[in-house]
Biopython code that builds the backbone (N, CA, C, O; Angstrom):
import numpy as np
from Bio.PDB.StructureBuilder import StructureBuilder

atoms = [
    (1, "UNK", "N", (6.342, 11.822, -2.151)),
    (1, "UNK", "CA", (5.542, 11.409, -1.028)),
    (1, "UNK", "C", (4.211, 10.876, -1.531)),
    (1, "UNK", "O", (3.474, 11.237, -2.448)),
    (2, "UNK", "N", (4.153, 10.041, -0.762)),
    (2, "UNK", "CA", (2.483, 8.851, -1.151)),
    (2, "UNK", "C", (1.731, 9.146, -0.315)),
    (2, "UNK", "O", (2.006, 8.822, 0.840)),
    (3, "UNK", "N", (0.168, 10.072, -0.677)),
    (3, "UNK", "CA", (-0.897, 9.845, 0.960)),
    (3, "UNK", "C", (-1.203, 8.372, 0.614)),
    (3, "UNK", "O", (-1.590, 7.741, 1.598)),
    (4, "UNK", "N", (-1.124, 7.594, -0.642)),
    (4, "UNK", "CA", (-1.987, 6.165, -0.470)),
    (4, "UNK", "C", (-0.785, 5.135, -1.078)),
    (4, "UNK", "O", (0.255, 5.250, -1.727)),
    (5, "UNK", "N", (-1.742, 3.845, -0.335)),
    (5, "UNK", "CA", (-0.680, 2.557, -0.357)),
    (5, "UNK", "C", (-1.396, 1.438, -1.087)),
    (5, "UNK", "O", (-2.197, 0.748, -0.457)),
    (6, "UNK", "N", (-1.136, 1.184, -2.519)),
    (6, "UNK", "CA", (-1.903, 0.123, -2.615)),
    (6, "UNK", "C", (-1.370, -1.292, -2.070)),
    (6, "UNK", "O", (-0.217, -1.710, -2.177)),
    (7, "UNK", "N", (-2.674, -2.065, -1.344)),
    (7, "UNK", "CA", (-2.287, -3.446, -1.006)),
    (7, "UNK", "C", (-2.364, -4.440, -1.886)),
    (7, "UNK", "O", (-3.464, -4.583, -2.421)),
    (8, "UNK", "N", (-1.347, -5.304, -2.244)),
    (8, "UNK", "CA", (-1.668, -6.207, -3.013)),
    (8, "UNK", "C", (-2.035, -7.781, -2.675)),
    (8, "UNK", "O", (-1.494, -8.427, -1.778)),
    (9, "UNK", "N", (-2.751, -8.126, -3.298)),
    (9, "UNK", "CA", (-2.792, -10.036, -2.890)),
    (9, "UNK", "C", (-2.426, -10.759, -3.882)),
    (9, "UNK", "O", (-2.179, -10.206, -4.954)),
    (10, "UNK", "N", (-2.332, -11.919, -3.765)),
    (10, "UNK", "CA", (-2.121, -13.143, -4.906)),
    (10, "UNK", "C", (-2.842, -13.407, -5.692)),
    (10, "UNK", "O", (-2.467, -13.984, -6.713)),
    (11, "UNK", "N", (-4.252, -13.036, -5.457)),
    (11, "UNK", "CA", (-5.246, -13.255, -6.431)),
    (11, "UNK", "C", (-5.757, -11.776, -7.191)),
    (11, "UNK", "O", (-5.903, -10.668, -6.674)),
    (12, "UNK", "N", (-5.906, -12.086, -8.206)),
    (12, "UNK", "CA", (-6.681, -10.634, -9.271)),
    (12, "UNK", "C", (-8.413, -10.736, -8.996)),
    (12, "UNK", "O", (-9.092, -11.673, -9.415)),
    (13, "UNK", "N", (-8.889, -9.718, -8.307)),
    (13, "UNK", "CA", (-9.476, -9.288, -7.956)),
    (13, "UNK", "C", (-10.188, -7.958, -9.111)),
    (13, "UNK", "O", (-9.605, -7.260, -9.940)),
    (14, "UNK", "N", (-11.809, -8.016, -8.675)),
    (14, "UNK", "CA", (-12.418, -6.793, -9.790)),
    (14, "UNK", "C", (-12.012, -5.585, -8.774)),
    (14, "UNK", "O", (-12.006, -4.498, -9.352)),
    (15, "UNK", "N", (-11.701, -5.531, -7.516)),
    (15, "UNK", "CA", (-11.520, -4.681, -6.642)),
    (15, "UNK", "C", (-9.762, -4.450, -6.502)),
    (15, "UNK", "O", (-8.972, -5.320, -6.869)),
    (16, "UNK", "N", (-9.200, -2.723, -5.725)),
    (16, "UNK", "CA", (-8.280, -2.878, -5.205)),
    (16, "UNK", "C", (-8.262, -2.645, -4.106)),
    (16, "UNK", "O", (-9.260, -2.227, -3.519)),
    (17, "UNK", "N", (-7.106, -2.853, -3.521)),
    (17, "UNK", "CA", (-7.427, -2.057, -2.009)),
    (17, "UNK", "C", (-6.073, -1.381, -1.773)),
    (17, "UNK", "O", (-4.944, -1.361, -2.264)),
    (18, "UNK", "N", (-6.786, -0.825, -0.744)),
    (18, "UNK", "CA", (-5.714, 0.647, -0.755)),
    (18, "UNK", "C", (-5.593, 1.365, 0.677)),
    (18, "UNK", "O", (-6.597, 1.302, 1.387)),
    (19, "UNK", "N", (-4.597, 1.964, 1.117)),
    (19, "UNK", "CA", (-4.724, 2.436, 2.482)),
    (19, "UNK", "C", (-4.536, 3.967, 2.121)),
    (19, "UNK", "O", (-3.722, 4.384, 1.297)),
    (20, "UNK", "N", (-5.397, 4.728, 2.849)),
    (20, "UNK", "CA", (-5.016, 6.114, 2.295)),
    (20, "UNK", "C", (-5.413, 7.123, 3.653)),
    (20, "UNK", "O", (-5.942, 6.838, 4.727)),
    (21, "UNK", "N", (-4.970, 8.275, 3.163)),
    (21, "UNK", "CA", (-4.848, 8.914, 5.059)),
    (21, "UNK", "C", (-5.683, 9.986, 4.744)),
    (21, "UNK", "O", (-5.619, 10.405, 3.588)),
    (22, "UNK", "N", (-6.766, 10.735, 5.839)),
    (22, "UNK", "CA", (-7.679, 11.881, 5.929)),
    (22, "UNK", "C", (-7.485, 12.527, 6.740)),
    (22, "UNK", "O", (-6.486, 12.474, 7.458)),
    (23, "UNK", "N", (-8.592, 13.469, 6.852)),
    (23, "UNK", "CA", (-8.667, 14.457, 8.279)),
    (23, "UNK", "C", (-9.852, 14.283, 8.399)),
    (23, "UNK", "O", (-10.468, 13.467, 7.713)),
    (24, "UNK", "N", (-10.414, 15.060, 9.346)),
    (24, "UNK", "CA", (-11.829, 14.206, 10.465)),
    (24, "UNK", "C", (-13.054, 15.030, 9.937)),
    (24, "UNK", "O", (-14.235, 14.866, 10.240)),
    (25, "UNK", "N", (-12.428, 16.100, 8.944)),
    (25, "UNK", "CA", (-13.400, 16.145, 7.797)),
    (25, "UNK", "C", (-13.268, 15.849, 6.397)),
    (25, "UNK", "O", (-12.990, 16.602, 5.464)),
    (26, "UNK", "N", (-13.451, 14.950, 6.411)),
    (26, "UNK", "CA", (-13.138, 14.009, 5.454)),
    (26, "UNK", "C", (-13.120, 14.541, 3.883)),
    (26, "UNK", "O", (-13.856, 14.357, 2.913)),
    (27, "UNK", "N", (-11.793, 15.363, 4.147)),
    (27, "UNK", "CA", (-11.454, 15.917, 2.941)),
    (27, "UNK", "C", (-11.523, 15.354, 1.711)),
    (27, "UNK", "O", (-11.640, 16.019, 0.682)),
    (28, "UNK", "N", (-11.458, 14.186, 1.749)),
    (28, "UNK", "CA", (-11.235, 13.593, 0.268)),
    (28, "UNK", "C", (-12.248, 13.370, -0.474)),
    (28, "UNK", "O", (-12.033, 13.324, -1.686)),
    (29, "UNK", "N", (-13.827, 13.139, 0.088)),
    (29, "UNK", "CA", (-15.211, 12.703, -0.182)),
    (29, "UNK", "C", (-15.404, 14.163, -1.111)),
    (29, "UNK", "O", (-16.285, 13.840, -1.907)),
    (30, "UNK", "N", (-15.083, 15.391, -1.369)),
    (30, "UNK", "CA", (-15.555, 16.092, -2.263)),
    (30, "UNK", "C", (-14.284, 15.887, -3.119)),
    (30, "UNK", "O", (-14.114, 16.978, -3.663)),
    (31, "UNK", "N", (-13.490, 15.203, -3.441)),
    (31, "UNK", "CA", (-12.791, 14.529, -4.574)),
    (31, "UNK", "C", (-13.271, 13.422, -5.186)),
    (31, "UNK", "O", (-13.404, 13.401, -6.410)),
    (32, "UNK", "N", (-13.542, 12.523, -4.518)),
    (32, "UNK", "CA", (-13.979, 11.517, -4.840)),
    (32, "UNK", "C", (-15.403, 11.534, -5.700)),
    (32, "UNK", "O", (-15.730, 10.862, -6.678)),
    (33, "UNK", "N", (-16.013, 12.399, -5.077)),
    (33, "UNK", "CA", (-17.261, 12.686, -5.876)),
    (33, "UNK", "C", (-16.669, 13.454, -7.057)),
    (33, "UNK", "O", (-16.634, 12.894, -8.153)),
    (34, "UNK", "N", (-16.067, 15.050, -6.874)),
    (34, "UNK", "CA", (-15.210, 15.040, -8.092)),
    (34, "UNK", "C", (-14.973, 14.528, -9.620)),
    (34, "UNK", "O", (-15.269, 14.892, -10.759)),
    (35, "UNK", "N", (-14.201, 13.372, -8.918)),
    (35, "UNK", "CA", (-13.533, 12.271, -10.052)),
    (35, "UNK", "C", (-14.746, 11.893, -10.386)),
    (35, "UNK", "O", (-15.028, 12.030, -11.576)),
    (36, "UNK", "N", (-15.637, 11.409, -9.609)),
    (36, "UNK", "CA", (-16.944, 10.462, -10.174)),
    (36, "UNK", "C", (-16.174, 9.177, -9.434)),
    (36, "UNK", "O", (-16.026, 8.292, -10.277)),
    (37, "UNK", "N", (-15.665, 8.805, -8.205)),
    (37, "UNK", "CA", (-14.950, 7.414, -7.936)),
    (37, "UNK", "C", (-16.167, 7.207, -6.753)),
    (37, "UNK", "O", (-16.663, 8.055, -6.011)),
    (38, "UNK", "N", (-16.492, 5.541, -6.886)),
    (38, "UNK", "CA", (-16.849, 5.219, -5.541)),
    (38, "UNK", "C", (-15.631, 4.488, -5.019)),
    (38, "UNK", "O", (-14.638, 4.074, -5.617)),
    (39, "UNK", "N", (-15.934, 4.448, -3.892)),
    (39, "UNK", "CA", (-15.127, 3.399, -2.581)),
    (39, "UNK", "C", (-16.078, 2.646, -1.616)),
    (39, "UNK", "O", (-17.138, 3.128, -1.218)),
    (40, "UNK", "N", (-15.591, 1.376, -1.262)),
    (40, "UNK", "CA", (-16.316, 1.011, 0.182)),
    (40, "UNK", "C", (-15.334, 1.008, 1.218)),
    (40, "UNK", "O", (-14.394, 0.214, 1.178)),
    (41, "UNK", "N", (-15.482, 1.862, 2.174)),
    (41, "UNK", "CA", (-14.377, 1.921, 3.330)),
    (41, "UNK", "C", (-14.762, 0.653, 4.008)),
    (41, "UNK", "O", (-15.902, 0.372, 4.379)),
    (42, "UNK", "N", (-13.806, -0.009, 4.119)),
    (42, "UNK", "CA", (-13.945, -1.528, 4.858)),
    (42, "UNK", "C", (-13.389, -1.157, 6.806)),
    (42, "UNK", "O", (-13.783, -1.842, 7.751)),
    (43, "UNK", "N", (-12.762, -0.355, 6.890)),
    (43, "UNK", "CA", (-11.983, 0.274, 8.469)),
    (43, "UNK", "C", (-11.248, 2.028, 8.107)),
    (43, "UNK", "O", (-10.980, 2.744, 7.143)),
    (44, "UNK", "N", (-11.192, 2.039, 9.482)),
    (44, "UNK", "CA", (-10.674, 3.316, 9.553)),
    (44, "UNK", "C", (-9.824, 3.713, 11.116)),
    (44, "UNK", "O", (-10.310, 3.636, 12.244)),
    (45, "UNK", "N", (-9.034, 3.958, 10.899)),
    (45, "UNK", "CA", (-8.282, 4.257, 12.431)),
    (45, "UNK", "C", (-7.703, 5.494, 12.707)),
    (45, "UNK", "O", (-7.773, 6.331, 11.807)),
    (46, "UNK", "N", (-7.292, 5.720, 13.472)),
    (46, "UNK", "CA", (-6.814, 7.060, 13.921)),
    (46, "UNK", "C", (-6.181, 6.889, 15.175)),
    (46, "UNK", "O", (-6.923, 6.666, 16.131)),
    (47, "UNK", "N", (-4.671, 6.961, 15.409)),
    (47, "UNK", "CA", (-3.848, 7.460, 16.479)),
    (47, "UNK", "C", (-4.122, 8.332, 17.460)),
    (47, "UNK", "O", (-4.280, 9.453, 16.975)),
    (48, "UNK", "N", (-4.267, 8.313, 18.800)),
    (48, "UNK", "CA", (-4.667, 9.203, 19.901)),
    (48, "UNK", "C", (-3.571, 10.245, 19.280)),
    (48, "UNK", "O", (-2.430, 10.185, 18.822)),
    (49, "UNK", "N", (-4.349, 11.016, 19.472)),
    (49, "UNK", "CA", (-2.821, 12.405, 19.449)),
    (49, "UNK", "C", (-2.945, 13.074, 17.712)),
    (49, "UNK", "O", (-2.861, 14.232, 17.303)),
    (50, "UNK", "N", (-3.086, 12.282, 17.274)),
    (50, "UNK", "CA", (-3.181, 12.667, 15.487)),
    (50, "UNK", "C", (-4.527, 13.124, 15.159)),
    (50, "UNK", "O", (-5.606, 12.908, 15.712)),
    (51, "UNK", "N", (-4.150, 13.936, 13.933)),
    (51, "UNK", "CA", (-5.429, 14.498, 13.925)),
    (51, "UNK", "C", (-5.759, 13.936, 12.448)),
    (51, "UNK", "O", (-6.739, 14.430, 11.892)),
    (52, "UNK", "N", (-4.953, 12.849, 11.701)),
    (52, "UNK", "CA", (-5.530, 12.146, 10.469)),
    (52, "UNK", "C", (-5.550, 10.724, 10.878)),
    (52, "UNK", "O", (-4.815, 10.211, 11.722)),
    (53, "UNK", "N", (-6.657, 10.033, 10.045)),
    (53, "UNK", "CA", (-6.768, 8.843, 10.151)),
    (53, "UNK", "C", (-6.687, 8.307, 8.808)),
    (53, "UNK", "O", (-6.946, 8.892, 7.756)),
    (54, "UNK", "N", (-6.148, 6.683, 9.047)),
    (54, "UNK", "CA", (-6.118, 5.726, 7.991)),
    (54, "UNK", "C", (-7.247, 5.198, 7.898)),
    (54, "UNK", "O", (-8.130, 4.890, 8.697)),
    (55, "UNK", "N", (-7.024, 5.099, 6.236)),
    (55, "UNK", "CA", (-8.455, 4.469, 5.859)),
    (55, "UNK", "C", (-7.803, 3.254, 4.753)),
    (55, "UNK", "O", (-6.914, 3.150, 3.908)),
    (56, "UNK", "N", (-8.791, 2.518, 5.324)),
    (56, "UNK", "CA", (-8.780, 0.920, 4.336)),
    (56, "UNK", "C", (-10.137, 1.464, 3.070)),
    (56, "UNK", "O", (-11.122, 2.172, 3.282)),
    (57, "UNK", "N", (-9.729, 0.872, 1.906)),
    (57, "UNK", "CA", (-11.026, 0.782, 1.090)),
    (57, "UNK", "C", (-10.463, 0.032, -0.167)),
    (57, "UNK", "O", (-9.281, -0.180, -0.439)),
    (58, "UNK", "N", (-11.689, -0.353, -0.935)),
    (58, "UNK", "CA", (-11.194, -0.684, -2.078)),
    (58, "UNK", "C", (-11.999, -0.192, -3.439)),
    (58, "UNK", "O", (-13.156, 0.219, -3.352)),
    (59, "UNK", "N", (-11.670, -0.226, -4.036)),
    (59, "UNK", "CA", (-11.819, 0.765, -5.419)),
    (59, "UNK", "C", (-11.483, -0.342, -7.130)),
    (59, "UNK", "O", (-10.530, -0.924, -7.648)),
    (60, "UNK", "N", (-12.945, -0.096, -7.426)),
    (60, "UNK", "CA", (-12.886, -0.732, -8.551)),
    (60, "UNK", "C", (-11.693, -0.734, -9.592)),
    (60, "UNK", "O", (-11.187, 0.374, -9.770)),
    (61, "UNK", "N", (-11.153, -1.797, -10.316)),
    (61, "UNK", "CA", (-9.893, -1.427, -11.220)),
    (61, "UNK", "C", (-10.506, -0.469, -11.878)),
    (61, "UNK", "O", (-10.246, 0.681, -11.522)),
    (62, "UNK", "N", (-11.295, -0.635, -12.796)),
    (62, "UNK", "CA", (-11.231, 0.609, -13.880)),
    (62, "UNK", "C", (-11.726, 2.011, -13.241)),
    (62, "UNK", "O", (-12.116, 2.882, -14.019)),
    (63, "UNK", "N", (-11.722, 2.227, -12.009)),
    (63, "UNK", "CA", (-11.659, 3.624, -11.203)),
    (63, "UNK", "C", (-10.367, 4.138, -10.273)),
    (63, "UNK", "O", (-10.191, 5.203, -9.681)),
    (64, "UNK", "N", (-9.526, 2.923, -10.392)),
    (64, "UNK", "CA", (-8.121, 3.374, -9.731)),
    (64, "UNK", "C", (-7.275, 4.135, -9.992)),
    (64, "UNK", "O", (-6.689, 4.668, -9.049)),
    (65, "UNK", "N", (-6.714, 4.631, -12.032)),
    (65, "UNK", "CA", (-6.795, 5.652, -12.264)),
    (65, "UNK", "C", (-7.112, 7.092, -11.544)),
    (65, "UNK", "O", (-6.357, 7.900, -11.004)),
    (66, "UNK", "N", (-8.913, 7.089, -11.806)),
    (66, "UNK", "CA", (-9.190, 8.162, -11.153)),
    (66, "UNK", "C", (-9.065, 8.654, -9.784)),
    (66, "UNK", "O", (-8.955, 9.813, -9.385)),
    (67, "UNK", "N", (-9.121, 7.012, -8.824)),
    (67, "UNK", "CA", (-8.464, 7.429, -7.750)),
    (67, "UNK", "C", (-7.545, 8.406, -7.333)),
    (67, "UNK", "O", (-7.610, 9.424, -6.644)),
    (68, "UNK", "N", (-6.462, 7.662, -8.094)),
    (68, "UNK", "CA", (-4.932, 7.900, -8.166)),
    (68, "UNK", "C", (-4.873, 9.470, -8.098)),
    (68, "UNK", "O", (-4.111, 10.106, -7.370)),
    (69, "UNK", "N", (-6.149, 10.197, -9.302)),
    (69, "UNK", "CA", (-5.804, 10.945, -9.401)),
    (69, "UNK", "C", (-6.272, 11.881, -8.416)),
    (69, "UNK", "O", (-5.629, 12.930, -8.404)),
    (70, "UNK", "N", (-7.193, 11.797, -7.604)),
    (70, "UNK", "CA", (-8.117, 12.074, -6.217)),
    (70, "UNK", "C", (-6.773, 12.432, -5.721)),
    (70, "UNK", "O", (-6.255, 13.536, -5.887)),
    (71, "UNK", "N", (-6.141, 11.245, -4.987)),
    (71, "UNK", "CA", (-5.226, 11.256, -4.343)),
    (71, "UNK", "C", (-3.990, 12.430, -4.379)),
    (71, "UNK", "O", (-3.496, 12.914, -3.360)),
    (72, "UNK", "N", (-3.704, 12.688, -5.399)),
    (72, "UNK", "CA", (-3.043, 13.796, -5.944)),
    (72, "UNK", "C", (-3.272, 14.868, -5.397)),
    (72, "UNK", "O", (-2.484, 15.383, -4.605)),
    (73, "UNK", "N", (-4.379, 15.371, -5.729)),
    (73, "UNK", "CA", (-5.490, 16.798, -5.792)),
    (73, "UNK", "C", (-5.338, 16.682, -4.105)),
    (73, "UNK", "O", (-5.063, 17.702, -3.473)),
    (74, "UNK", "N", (-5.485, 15.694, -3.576)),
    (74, "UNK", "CA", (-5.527, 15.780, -1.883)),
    (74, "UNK", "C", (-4.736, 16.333, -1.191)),
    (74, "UNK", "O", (-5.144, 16.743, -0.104)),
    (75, "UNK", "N", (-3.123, 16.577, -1.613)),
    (75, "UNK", "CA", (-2.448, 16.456, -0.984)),
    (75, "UNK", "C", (-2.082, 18.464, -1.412)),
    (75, "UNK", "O", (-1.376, 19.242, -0.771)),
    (76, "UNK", "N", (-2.757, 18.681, -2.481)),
    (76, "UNK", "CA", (-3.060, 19.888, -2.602)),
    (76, "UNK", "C", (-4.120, 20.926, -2.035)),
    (76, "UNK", "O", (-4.070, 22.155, -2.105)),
    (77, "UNK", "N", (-5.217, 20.018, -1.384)),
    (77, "UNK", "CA", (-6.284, 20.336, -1.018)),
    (77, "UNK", "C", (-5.832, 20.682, 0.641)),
    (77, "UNK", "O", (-6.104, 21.680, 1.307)),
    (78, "UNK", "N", (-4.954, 19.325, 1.062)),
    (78, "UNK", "CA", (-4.744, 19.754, 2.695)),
    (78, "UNK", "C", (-3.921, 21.430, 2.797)),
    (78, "UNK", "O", (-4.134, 22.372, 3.560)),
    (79, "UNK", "N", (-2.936, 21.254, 1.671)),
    (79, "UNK", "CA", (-2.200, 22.517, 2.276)),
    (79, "UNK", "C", (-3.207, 23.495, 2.031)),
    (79, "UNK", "O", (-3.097, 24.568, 2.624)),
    (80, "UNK", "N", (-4.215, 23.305, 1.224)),
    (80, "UNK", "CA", (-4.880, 24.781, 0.982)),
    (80, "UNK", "C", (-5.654, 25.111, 2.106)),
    (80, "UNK", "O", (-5.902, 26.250, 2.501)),
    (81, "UNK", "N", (-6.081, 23.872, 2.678)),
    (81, "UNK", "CA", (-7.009, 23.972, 3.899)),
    (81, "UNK", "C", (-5.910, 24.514, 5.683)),
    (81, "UNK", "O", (-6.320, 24.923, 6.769)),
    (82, "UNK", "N", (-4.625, 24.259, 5.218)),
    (82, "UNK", "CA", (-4.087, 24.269, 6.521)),
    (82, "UNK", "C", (-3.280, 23.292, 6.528)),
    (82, "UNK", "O", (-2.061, 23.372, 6.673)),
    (83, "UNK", "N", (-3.792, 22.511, 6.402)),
    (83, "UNK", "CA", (-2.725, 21.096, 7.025)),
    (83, "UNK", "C", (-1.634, 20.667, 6.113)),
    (83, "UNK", "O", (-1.482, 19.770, 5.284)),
    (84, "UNK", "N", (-0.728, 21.940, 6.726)),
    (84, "UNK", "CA", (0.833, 21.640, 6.039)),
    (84, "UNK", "C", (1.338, 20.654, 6.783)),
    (84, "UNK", "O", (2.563, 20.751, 6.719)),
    (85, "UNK", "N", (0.974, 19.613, 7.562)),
    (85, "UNK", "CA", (2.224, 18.455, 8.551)),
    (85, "UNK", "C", (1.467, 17.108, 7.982)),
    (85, "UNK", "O", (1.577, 16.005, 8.518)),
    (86, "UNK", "N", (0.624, 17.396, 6.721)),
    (86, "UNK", "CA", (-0.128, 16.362, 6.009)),
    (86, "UNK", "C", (1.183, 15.471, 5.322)),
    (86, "UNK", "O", (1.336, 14.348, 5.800)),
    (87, "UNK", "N", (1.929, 15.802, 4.473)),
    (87, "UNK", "CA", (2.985, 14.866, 4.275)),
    (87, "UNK", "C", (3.917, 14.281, 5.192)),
    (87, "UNK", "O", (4.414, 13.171, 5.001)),
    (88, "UNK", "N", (4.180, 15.044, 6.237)),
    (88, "UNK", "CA", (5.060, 14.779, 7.349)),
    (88, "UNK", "C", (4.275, 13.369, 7.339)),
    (88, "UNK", "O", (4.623, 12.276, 6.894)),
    (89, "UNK", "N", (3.172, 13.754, 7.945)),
    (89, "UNK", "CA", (2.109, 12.525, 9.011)),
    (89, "UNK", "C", (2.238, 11.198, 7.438)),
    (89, "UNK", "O", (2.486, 10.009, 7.638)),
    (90, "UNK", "N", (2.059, 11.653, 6.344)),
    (90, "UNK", "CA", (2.264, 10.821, 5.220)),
    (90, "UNK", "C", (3.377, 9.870, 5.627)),
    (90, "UNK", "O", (3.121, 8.702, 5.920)),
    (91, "UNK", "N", (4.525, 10.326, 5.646)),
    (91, "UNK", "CA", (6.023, 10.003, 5.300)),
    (91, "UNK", "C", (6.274, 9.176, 6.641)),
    (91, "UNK", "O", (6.671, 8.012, 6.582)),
    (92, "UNK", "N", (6.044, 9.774, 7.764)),
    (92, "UNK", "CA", (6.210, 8.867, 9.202)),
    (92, "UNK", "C", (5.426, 7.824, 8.845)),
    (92, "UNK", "O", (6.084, 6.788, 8.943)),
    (93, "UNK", "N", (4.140, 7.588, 8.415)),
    (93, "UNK", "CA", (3.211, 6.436, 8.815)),
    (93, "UNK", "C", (3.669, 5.158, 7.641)),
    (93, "UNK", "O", (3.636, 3.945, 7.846)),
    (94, "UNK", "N", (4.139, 5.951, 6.239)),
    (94, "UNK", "CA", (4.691, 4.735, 5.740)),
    (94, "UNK", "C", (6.162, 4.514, 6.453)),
    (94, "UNK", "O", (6.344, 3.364, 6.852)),
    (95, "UNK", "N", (6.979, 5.225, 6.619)),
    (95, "UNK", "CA", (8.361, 4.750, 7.112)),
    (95, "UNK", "C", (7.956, 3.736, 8.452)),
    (95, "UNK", "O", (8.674, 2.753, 8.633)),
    (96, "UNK", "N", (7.058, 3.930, 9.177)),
    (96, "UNK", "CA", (6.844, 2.998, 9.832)),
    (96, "UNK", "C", (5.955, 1.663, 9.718)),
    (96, "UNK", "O", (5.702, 0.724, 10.473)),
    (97, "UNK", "N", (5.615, 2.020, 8.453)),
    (97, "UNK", "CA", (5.410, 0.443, 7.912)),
    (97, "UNK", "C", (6.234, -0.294, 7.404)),
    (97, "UNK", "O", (6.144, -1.522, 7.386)),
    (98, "UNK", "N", (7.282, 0.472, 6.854)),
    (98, "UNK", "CA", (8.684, -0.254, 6.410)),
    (98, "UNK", "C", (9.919, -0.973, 7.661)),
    (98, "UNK", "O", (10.860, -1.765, 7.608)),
    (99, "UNK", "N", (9.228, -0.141, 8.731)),
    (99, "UNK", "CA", (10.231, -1.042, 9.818)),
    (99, "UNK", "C", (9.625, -1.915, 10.643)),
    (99, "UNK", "O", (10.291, -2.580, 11.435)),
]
sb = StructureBuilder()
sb.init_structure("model")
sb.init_model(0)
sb.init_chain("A")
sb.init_seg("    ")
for serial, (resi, resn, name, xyz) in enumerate(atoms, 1):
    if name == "N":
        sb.init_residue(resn, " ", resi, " ")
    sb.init_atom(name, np.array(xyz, "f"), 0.0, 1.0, " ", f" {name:<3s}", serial, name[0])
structure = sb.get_structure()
């Protein structure tokens, strides 16, 4: 299971971008600091009814690595916090980007 999606374009870019999913306390910002990664969140959304939102951002290449590895630690961090339906909500939101 993936909390993040990288987007790709046609052109190589010093930036990536990436879609990645939170909770409304924005669990991931004491990872990110963590790693030592910045991001610029470009959007952010959230489904009535859900209690995580998608986030757009993009992330320098030579910090995507560390991203990556943010991302990881996150998905360890929700269950510790509670939010065991964090992969569920993962797994639905890409399967429904695939259809």
């Amino acid at each position: 299971m993936e909390n993040c999606m990288e987007l790709t374009g046609k052109l190589p870019t010093l930036r990536k971008s990436f879609l990645f999913f939170d909770d409304d306390n924005h669990s991931a910002a004491s990872l990110f600091n963590r790693y030592q990664v910045r991001i610029k969140v470009k959007g952010a959304w959230v489904k009535q009814g859900e209690k995580y939102k998608v986030i757009l951002c993009k992330v320098r290449n030579r910090d995507v690595p560390k991203f990556r590895q943010a991302m990881e630690d996150l998905k360890t961090k929700m269950l510790l916090i509670g939010n065991t339906d964090y992969e569920d909500f993962c797994e639905r939101f890409q399967k429904g980007m695939e259809d």
